[in-house]
N, C-alpha and C positions, 0 to 999 in steps of 0.2 A: 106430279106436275112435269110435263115437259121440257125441259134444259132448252134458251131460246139458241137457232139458229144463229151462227159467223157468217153467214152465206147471206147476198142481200139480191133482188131482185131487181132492177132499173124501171121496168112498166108495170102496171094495172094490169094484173090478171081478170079483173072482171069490167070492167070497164069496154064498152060496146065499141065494134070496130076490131079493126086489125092493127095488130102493134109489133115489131120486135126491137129485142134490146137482148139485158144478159143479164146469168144471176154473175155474182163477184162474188171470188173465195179468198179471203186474206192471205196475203205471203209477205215473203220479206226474202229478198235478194241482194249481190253484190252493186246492181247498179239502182238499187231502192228500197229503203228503210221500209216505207208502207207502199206497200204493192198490192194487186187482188189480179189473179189467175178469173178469165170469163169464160163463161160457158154460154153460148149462145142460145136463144130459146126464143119463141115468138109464141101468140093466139090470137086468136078470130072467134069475136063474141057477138053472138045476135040472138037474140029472144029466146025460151024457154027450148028446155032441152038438155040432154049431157053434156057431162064433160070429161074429153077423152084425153088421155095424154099418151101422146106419139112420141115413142124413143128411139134414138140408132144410135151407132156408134160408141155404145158399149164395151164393146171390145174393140180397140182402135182400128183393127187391120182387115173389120168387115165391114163393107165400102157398099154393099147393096142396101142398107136400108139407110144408109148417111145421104145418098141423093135422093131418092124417093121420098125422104123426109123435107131436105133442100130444098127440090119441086113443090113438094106441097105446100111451105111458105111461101114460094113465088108465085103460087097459082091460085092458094084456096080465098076464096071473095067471102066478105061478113054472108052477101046475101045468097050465100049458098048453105049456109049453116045454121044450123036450130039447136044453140047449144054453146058452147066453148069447144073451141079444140086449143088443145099447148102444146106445140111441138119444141123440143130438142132436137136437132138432127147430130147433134156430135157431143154424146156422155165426156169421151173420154179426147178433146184437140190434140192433147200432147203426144198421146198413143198413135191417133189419123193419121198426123200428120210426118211420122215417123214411121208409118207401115209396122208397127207391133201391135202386138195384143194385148200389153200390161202398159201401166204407166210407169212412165221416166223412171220415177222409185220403185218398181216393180211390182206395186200393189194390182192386183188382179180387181175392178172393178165389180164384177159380178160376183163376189165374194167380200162384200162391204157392208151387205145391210144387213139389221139395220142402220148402222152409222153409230154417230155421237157428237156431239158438238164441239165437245175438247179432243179429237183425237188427226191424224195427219187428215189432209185436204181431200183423202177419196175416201174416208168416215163422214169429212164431215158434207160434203155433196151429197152421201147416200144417206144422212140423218135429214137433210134438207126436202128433199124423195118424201124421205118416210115420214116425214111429220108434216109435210106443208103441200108438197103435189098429189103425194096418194089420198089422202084424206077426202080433197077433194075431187077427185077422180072418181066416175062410174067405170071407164074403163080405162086398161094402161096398155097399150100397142109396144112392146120390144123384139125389135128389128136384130136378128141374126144370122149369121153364116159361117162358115167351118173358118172362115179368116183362111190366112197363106199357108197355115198347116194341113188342112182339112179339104175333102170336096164330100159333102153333104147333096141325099137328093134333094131337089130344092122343094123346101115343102113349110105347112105351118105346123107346129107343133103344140103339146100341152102338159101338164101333171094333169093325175086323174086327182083330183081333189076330193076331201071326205065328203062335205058339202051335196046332195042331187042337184039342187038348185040351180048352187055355184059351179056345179061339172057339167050341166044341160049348158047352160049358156057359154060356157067355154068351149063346148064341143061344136055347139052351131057357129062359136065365132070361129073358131079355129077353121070349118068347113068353109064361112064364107071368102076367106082366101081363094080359093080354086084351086088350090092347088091338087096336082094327080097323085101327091100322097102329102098324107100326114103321119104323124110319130108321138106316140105318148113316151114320155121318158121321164127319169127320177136322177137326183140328185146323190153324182158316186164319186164325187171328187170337194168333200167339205162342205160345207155349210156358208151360207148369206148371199143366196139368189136373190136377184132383184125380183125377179116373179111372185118368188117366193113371198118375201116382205110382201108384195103387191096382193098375192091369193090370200095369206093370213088376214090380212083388210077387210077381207071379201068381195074384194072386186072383179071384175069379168077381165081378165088376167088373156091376151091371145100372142103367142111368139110365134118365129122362125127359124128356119136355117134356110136360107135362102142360097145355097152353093159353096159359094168359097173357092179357095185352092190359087189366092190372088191372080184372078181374073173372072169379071166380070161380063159375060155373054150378054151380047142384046136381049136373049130372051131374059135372061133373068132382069135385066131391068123392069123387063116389061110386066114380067110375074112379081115383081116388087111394088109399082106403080099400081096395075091393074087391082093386085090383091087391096093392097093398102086400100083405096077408095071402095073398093066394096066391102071390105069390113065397117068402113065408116059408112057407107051409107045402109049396110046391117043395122048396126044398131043404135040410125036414127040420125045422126047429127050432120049428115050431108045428103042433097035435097038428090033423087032421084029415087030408083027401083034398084034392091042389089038384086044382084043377077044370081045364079044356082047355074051348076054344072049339068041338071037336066037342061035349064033354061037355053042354056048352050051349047046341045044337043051333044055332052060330051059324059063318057060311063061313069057312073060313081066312080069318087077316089078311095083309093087304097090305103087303110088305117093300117098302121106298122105299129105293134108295142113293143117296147125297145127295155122294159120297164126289169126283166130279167140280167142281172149284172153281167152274165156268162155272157150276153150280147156285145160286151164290150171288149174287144180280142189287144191285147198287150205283146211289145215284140219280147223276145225271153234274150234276145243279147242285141248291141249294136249290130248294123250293118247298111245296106242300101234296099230300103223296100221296092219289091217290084210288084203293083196290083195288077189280077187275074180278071179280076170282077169290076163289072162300073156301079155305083150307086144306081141304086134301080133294078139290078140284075137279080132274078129268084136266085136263091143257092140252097144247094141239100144239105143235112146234118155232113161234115168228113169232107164235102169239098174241099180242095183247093182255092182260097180268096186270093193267095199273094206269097210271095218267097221273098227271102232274104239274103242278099247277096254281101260277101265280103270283101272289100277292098286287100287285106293283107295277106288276105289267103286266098289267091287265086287257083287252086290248086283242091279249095275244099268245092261240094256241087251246096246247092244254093238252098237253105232250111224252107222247108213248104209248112204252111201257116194254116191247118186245117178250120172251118165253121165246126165251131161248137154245136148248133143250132143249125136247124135248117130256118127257110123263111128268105127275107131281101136281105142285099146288102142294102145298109141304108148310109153308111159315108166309108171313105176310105184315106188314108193320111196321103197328101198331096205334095209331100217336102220328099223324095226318096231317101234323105241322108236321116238315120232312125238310130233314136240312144233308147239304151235297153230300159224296159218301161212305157215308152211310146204307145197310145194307141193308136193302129195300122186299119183298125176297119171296126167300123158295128154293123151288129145286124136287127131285124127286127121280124116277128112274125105277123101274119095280116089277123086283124082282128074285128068282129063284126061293131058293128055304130053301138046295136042294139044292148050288146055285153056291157057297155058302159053307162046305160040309163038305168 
């Protein structure tokens, strides 16, 4: 039996129309014996159909899918929708609104689930996830980007999951993002993906990395926006045609598997990273991606950071000041659609 949620919700997730309000997480502070920490959260219910749950701001300090989400509460009407949609546009306020990637207590959000109901406030938000929004969720939209460390090509990405079923439908959703590339990747830094949780459900599970490198280009908004409504109206719950990249008349995109760990290049001492390469750029096995320069020894030349791998760079560290263990760049090799059906 399921342990009940701390976490309470203020609106009617099924109840027809458009609503927002907030879940509430209990706390207790100096200036308040009972207190609850909110998370803001809205939906839009009209007549049969899925129901999709839109996330961002997961990691505090990637800001492209926290207004794309924003937008879409202030935009999306009951009578555009055949279905529920629940948007979150902000996992993690404390983190947003502070420009970091962990919360205040330094708990790493995407490494929470599945939660628990007796344990700190970002278990028990992701036991809330896991037992109460995933459940009911056909599909779960998490909105990413490399944050202020990172500049990621902007793209959606996926696990290849055991599942046919559950990997066909992630692949098309993943595609109907548009974006000019996508990235399968695996999980090399601990365990309790939110994805994850969301894939073991078996749900049609679709993420990103939408750039990073704190700043946010118009384009990427626009590839934020854009994508976002076309995956929802992929699969079903928002009233038009989604569109395809033949549709608009632009080349297949380019599948990167990133899923090989040697893809992810670590610096081997402090220093000041300087990249070679931009995300997006082909690189050969030996290339040069980026060098490493020393503040204290100006006197030493600068360590070159060869590609394990030939293939793209697919992100590169976007902070240049680098403590040793950092990762400086990944890469990914192109891989055909077909290889993963």
């Amino acid at each position: 039996m399921t342990a009940l949620s701390p976490v309470s919700c203020s609106i009617d997730l099924e109840a027809p129309g458009k609503r927002i309000g907030h879940l509430a997480l209990p706390k207790i502070t100096n200036t308040a014996g009972w207190a609850s920490t909110f998370i803001h959260l809205g939906c839009v219910v009209n007549g049969d159909g899925p129901t999709v749950l839109v996330l961002a701001g997961n990691h505090g300090d990637e800001y492209e899918g926290q207004v794309a989400a924003l937008r879409l509460l202030q935009e999306l009407r009951p009578e555009q929708v055949s279905g529920r949609v629940i948007v979150i546009p902000v996992l993690s306020p404390a983190a947003s609104k502070a420009n970091t990637r962990n919360w205040p207590s330094g708990a790493n959000f995407n490494r929470s689930f599945p939660g628990r109901p007796d344990g700190p406030p970002n278990e028990q938000l992701a036991h809330y996830l896991s037992t109460v929004l995933f459940p009911e969720a056909d599909v779960v939209i998490d909105m990413h980007s490399g944050g202020r460390s990172a500049w990621f090509v902007p793209c959606s990405h996926m696990h290849v999951v055991e599942d046919p079923v559950q990997r066909r439908a992630m692949l098309e959703g993943m595609e109907a993002w548009l974006s000019d590339f996508h990235y399968l990747y695996i999980d090399v830094n601990g365990s309790g993906l939110l994805p994850v949780e969301a894939e073991r459900q078996g749900k049609l599970v679709i993420t990103t990395e939408l750039g990073g490198g704190g700043r946010v280009p118009a384009p990427i908004h626009r590839l934020a926006w854009n994508g976002l409504l076309n995956v929802l109206r992929h699969v079903g719950v928002l009233d038009g045609e989604a569109q395809t990249r033949e549709s608009l008349g632009l080349p297949p995109a380019i599948i990167l598997d990133g899923r090989d760990p040697a893809n992810i290049v670590l610096a081997p001492e402090d220093g000041l990273f300087e990249a070679l390469l931009e995300p997006g750029d082909p690189v050969e096995e030996g290339q040069i991606v980026g060098r490493l320069w020393f503040i204290d020894r100006p006197d030493r030349p600068p360590l070159e950071i060869p590609a394990p791998l030939g293939g793209y760079v697919a992100a590169t560290k976007a902070i240049p000041v680098t403590e040793q263990g950092d990762c400086v760049f990944c890469l990914g090799q192109p891989i055909e659609r077909a290889a993963l059906l």
